[in-house]
Backbone bond lengths (Angstrom), bond angles and torsions (degrees), N, CA, C in turn:
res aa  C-N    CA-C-N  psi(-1)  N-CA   C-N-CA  omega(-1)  CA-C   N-CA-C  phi
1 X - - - 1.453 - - 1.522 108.90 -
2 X 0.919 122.25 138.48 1.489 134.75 169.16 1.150 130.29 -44.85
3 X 1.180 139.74 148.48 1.394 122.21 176.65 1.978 121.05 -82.59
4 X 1.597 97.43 -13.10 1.078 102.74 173.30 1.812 127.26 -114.28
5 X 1.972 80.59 30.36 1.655 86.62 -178.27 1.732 95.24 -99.93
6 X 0.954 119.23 147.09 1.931 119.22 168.81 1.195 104.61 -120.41
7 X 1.536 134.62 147.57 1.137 158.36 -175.49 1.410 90.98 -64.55
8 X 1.468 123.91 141.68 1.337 139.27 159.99 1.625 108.63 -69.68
9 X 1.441 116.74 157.86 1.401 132.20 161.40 1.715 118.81 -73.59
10 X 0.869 126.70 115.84 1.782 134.62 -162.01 1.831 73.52 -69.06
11 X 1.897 108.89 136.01 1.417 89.70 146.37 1.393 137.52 -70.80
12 X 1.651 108.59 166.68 1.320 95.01 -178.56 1.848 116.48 98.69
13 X 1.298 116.39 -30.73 1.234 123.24 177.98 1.375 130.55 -100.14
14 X 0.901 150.04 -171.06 1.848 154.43 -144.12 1.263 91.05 -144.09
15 X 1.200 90.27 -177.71 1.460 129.72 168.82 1.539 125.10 -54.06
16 X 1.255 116.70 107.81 1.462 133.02 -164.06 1.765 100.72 -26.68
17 X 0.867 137.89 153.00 1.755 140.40 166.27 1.526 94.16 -101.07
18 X 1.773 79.48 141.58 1.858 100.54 -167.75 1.483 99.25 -85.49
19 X 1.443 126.14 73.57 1.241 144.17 162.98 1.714 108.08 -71.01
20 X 1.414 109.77 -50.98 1.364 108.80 -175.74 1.146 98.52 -142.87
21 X 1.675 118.81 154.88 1.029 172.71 165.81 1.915 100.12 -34.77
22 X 1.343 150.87 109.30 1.227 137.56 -179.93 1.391 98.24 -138.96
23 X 1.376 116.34 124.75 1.635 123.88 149.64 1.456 113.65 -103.48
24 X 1.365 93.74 130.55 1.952 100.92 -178.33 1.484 104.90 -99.13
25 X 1.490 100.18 134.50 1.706 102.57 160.79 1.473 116.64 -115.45
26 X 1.541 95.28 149.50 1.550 102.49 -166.49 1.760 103.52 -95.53
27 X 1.657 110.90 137.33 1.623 106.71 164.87 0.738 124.18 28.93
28 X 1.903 132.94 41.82 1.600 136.23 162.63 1.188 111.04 -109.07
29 X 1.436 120.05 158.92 1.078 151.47 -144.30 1.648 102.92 -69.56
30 X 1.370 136.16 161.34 1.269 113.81 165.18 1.268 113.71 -66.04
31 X 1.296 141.41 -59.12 1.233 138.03 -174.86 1.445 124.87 -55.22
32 X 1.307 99.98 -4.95 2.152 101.56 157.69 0.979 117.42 -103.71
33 X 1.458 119.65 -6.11 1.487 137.62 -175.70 1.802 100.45 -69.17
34 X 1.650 96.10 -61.07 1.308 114.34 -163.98 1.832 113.21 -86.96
35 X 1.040 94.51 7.16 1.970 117.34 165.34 1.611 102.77 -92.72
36 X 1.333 100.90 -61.74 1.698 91.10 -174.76 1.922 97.17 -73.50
37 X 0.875 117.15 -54.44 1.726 93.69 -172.80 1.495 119.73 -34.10
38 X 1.329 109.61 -55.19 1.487 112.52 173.52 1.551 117.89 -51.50
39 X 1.273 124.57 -25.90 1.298 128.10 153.18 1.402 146.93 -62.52
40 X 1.415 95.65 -44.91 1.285 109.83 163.23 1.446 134.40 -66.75
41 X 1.933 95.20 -33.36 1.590 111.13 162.40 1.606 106.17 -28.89
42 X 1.229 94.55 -56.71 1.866 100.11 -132.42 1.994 79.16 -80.94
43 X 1.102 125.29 -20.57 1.838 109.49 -174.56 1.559 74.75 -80.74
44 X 0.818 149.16 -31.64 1.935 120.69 -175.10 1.882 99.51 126.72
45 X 0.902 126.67 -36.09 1.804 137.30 163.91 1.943 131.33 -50.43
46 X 1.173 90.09 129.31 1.559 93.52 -178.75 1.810 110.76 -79.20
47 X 1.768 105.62 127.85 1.665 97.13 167.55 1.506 107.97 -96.98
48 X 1.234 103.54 128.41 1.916 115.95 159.07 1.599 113.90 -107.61
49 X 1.322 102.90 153.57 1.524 106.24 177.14 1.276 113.19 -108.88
50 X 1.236 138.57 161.98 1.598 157.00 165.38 1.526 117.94 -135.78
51 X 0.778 104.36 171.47 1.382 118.33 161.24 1.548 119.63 -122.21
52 X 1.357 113.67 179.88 1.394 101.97 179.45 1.656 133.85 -74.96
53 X 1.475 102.90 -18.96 1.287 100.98 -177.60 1.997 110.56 -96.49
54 X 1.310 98.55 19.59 1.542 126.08 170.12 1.495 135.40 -117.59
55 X 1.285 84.82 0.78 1.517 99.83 -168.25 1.287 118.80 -76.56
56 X 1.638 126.34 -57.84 1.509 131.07 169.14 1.774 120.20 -50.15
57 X 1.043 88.14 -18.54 1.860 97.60 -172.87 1.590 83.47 -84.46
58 X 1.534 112.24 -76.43 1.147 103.84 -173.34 1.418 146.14 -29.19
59 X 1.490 95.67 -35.59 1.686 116.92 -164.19 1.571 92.16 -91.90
60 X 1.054 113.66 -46.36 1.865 113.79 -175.53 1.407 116.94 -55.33
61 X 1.760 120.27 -44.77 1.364 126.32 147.06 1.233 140.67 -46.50
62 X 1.490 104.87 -36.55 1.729 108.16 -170.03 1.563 104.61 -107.40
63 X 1.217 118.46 -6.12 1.576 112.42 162.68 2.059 105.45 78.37
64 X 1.451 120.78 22.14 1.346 111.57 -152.52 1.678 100.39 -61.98
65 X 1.462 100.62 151.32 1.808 130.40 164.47 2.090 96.49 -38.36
66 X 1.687 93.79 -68.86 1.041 106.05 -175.20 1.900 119.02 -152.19
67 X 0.987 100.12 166.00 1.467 95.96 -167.92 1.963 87.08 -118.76
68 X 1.808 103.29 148.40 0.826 100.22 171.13 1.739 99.67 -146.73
69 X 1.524 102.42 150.17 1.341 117.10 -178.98 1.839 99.85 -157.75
70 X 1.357 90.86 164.60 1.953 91.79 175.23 1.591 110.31 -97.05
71 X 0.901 93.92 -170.78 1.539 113.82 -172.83 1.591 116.80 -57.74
72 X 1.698 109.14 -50.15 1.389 104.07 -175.34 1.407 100.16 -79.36
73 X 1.636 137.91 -17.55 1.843 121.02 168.04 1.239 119.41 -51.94
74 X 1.934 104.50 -41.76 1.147 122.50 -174.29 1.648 120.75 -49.29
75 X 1.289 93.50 -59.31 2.000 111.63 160.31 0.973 107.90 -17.78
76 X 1.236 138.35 -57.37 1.644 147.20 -140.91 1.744 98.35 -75.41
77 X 1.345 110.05 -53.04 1.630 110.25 172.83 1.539 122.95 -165.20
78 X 1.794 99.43 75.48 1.406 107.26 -163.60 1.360 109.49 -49.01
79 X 1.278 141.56 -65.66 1.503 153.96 176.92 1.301 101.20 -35.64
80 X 1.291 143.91 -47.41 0.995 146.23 -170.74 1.706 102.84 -81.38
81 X 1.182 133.21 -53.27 1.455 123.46 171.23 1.656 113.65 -56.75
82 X 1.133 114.30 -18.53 1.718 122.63 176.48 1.542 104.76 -63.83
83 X 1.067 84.83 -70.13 1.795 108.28 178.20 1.679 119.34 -42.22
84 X 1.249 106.38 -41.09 1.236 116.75 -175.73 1.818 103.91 -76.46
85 X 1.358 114.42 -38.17 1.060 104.26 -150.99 2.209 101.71 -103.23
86 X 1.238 96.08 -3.93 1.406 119.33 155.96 1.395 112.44 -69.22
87 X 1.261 122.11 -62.10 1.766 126.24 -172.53 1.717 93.67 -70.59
88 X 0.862 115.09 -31.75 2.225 104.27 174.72 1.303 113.25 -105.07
89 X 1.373 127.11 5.11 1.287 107.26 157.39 1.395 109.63 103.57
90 X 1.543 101.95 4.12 2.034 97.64 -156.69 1.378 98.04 -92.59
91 X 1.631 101.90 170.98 1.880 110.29 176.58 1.688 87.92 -84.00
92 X 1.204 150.62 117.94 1.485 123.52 130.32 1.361 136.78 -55.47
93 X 1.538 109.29 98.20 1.390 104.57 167.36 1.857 119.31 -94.58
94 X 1.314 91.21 132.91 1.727 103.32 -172.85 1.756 105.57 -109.15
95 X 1.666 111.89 104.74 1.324 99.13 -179.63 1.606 112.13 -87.75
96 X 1.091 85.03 175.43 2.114 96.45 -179.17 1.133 109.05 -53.26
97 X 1.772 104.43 -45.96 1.730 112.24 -160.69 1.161 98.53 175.49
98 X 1.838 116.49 152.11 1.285 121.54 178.15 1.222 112.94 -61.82
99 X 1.396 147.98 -3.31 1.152 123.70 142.26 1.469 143.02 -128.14
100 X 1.612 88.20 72.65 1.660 94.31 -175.24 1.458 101.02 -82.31
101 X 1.656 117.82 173.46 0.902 111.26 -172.58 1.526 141.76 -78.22
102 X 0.909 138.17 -165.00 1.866 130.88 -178.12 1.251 97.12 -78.51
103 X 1.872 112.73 -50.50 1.605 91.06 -173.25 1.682 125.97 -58.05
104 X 1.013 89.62 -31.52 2.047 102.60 172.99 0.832 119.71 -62.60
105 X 1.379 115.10 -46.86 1.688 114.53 -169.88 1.755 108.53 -71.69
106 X 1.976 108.96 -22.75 1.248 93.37 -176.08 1.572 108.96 -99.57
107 X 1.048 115.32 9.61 1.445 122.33 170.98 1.034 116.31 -94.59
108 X 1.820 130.78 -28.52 1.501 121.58 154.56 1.169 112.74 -67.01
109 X 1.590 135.70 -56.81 1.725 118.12 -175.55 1.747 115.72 -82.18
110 X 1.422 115.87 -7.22 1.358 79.53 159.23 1.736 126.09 -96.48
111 X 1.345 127.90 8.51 1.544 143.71 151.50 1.297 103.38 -69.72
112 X 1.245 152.46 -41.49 1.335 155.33 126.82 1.354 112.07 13.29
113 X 1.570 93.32 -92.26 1.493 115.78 162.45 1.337 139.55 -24.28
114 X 1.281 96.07 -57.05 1.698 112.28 -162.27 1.880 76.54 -87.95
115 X 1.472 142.23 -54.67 1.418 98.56 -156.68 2.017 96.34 -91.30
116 X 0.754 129.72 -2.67 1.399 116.69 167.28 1.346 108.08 -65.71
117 X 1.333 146.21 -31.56 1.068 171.25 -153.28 1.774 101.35 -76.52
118 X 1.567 91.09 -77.29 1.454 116.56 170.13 1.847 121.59 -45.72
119 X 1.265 87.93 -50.99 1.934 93.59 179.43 1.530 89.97 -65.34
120 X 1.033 119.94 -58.33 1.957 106.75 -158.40 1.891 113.50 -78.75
121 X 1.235 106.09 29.16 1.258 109.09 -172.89 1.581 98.29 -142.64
122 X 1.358 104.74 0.26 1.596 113.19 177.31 1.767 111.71 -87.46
């Protein structure tokens, strides 16, 4: 399966159960896809991909920790990724660019993590 395929909603059903841990990434590349998965592995969380015109469905179902996309997705409708990720609860992390480095990328999602983590356990 793809990294940018996501499981459909069975009709008839709700809102995913917070069984596990999910960070969503928005419209990145495979190879940032498959950087943050390997990252996210190891904090204990599943990565899925979307795109943008998948994203609110997605995020409203899957309950994510945090949503992550870079800077130029972000462009498209900053206020609106705020908003979204306020009404579900998510960390938004916004990187520079698909290729900032490992140490960055794992120092923005795992601070991500740990306080999305923290608020929903508060």
């Amino acid at each position: 399966m793809s990294s940018r395929e996501l499981p459909t909603r069975p009709a008839g059903r709700g809102k995913r159960t917070a069984s596990a841990s999910v960070v969503l990434i928005v419209s990145a590349s495979e190879q940032l896809a498959e950087r943050c998965r390997r990252l996210v592995f190891v904090e204990g969380a599943d990565l899925l991909a979307c795109d943008l015109v998948s994203l609110r469905g997605s995020a409203a179902w899957l309950n994510p920790l945090a949503i992550v996309l870079t800077q130029d997705v972000r462009a498209f409708d900053p206020e609106g990724f705020m908003e979204l990720s306020r009404r579900i609860g998510a960390e938004l992390v916004v990187l520079p660019s698909e290729s900032v480095s490992d140490t960055q990328l794992t120092a923005m999602i795992t601070a991500a993590l740990d306080i999305a983590q923290r608020r929903r356990t508060d």
